[in-house]
C-alpha positions as a Python dict, from the first residue, in 0.01 Angstrom:
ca = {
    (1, 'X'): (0, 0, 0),
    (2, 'X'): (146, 372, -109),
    (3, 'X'): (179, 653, 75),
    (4, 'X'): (-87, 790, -122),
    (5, 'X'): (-328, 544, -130),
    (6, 'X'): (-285, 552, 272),
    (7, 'X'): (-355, 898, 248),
    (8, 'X'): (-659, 860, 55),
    (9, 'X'): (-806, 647, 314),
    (10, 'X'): (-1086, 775, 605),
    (11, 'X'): (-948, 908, 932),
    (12, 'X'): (-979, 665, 1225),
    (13, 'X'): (-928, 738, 1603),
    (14, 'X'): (-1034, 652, 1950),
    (15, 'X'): (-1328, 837, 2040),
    (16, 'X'): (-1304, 682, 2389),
    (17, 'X'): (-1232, 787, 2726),
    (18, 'X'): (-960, 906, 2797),
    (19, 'X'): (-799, 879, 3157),
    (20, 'X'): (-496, 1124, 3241),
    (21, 'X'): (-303, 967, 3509),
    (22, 'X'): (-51, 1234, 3649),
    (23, 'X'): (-64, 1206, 4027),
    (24, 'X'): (-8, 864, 4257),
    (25, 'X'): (-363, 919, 4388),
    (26, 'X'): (-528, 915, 4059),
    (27, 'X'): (-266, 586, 3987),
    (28, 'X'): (-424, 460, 4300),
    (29, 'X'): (-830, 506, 4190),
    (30, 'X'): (-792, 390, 3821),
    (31, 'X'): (-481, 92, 3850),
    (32, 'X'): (-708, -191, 3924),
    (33, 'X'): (-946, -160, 3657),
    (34, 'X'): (-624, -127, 3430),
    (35, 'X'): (-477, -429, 3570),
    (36, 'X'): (-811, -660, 3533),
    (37, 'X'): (-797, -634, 3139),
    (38, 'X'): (-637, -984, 2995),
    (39, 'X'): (-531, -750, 2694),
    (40, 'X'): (-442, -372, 2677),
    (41, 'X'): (-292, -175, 2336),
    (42, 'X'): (7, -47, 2445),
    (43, 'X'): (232, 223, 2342),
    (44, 'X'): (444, 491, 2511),
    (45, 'X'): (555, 844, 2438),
    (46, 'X'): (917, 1052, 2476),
    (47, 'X'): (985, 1387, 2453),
    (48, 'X'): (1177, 1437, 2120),
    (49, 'X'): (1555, 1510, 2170),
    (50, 'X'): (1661, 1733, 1845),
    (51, 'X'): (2028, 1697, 1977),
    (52, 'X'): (2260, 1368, 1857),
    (53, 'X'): (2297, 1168, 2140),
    (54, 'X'): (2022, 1303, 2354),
    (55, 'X'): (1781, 1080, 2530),
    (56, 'X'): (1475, 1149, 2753),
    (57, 'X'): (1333, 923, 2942),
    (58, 'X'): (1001, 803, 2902),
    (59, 'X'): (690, 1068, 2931),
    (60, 'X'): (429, 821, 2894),
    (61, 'X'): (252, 501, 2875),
    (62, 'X'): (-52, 444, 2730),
    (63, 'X'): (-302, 144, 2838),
    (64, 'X'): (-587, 89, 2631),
    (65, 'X'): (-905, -151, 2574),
    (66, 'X'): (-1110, -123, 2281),
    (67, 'X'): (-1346, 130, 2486),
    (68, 'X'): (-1099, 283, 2745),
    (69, 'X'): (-786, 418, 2771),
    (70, 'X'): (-529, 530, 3035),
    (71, 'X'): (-247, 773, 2997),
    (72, 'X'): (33, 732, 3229),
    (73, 'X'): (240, 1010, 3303),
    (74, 'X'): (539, 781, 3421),
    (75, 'X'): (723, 1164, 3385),
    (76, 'X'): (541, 1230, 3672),
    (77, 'X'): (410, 969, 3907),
    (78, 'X'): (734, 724, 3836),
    (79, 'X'): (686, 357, 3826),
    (80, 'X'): (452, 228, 4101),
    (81, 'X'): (510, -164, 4167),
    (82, 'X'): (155, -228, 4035),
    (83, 'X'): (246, -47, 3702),
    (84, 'X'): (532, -278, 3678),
    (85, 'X'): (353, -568, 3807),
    (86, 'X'): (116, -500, 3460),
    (87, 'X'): (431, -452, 3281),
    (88, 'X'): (587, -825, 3353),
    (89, 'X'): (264, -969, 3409),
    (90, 'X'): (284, -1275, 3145),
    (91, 'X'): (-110, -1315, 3260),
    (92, 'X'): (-205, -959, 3042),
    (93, 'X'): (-116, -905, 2725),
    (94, 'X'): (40, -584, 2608),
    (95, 'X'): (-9, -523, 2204),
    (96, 'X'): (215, -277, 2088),
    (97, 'X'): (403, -216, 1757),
    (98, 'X'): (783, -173, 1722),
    (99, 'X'): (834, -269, 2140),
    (100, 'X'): (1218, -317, 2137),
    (101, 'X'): (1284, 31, 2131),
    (102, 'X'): (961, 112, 2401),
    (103, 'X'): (1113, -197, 2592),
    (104, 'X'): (1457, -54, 2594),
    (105, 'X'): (1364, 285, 2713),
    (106, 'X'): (1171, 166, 3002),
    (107, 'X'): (1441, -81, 3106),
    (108, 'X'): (1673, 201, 3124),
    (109, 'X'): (1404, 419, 3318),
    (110, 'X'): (1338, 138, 3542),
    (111, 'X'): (1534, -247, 3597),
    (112, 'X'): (1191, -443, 3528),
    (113, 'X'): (1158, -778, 3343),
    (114, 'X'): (863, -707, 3064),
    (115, 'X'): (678, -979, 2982),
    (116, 'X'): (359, -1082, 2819),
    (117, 'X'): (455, -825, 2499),
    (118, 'X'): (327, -911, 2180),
    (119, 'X'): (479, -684, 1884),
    (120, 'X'): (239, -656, 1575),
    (121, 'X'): (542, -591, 1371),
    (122, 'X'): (633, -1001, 1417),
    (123, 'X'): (245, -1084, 1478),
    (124, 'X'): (137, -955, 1135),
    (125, 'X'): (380, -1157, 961),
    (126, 'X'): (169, -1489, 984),
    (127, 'X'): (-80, -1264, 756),
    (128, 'X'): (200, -1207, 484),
    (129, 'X'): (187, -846, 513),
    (130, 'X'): (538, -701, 565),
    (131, 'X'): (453, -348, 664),
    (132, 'X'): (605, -251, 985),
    (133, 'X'): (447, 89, 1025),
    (134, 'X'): (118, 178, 1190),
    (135, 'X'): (0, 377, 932),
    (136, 'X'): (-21, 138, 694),
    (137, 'X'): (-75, -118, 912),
    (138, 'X'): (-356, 65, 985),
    (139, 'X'): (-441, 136, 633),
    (140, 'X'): (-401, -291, 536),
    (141, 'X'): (-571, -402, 837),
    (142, 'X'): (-842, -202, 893),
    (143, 'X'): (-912, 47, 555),
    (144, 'X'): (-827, 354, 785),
    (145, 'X'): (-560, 583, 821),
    (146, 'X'): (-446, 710, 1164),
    (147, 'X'): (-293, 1094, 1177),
    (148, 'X'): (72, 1084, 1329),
    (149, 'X'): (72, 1503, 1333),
    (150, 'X'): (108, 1492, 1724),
    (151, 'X'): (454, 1229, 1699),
    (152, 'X'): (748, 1488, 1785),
    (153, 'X'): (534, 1705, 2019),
    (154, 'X'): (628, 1803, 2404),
    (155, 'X'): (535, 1488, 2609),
    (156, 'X'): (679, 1645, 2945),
    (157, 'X'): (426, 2042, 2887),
    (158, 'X'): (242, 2101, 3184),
    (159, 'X'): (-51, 2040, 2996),
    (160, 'X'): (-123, 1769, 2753),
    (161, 'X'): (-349, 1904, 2467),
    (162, 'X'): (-644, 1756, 2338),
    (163, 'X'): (-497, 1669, 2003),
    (164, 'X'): (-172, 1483, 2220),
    (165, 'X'): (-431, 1318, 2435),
    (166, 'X'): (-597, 1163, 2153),
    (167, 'X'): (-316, 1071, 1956),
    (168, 'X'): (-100, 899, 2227),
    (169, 'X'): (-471, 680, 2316),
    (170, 'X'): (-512, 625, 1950),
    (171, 'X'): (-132, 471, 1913),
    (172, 'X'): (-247, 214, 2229),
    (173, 'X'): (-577, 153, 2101),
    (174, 'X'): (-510, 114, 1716),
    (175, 'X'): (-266, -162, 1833),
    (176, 'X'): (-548, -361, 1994),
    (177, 'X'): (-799, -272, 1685),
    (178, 'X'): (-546, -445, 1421),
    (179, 'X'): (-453, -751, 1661),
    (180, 'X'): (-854, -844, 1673),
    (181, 'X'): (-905, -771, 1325),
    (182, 'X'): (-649, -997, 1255),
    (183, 'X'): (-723, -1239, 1522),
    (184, 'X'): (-1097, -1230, 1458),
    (185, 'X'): (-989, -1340, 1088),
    (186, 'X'): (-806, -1668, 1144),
    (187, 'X'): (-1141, -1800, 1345),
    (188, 'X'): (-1350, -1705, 1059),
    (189, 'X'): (-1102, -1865, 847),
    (190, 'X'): (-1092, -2174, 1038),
    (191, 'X'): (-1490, -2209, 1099),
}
């Protein structure tokens, strides 16, 4: 798929809630209703660095169902041991595209021992479709484009906007919409 048939395709995003978490108390109301999801889209956001060889750490983690999603402000609350009990939990699976990089970031923001990952960019294989982006991805899978405008923007402001909100919960979700479109497939294949 082209750039510009991509482009030519409907905008999709989540339309969802959206929960900001950015204090430990907030962390505290919303992380067991995170935690009992089996499955969460998963993403996570960094301020850019425009400098060679400078690195932020991470601003954000995104949690998502298909009808909810969490925004972590890791920036700001740190890494509470029930975040990174959902982050090596091999019980909930965390769909995410591209993790090794995510992964890497985290592990250097905080020793943990991920598990229970699953990266569309080796799940979508299976389907023969070697795409690695989420735009197309997107675009393949599900006959939508998603808008990356928000990508370099300042994870660490004060105040998220309401485009940044949206984008960083439509990264997470999108990941979860494309692994059940896909998944959803094979049983209708095999019925």
């Amino acid at each position: 798929m082209s750039k510009e048939e991509v482009a030519d395709l409907e905008l999709i995003q989540y339309e969802g809630p959206i929960n900001v978490i950015d204090s430990l108390e907030s962390f505290e109301q919303q992380i067991d209703q995170i935690a009992a999801n089996s499955i969460l889209g998963f993403d996570t956001e960094t301020r850019p660095s425009f400098k060679k060889g400078q690195v932020y750490p991470t601003s954000l983690i995104q949690l998502s169902t298909l009808n909810r999603s969490w925004l972590l402000r890791v920036s700001r609350i740190g890494y509470p041991n029930k975040l990174l009990e959902i982050l090596s939990s091999e019980d909930i699976i965390k769909v995410g595209l591209g993790l090794n990089d995510d992964l890497r970031r985290l592990r250097s923001d905080f020793q943990f021992e991920p598990a229970g990952f699953l990266d569309l960019q080796q799940y979508v294989g299976a389907f023969r479709i070697e795409e690695k982006g989420l735009k197309k991805l997107s675009g393949i899978v599900l006959g939508r484009r998603i808008s990356k405008s928000q990508q370099v923007s300042n994870w660490d402001a004060d105040l998220l906007t309401d485009a940044q909100l949206r984008y960083a919960a439509t990264d997470a979700w999108i990941c979860l919409e494309i692994y059940n479109t896909l998944r959803n497939s094979l049983s209708k294949h095999h019925e």
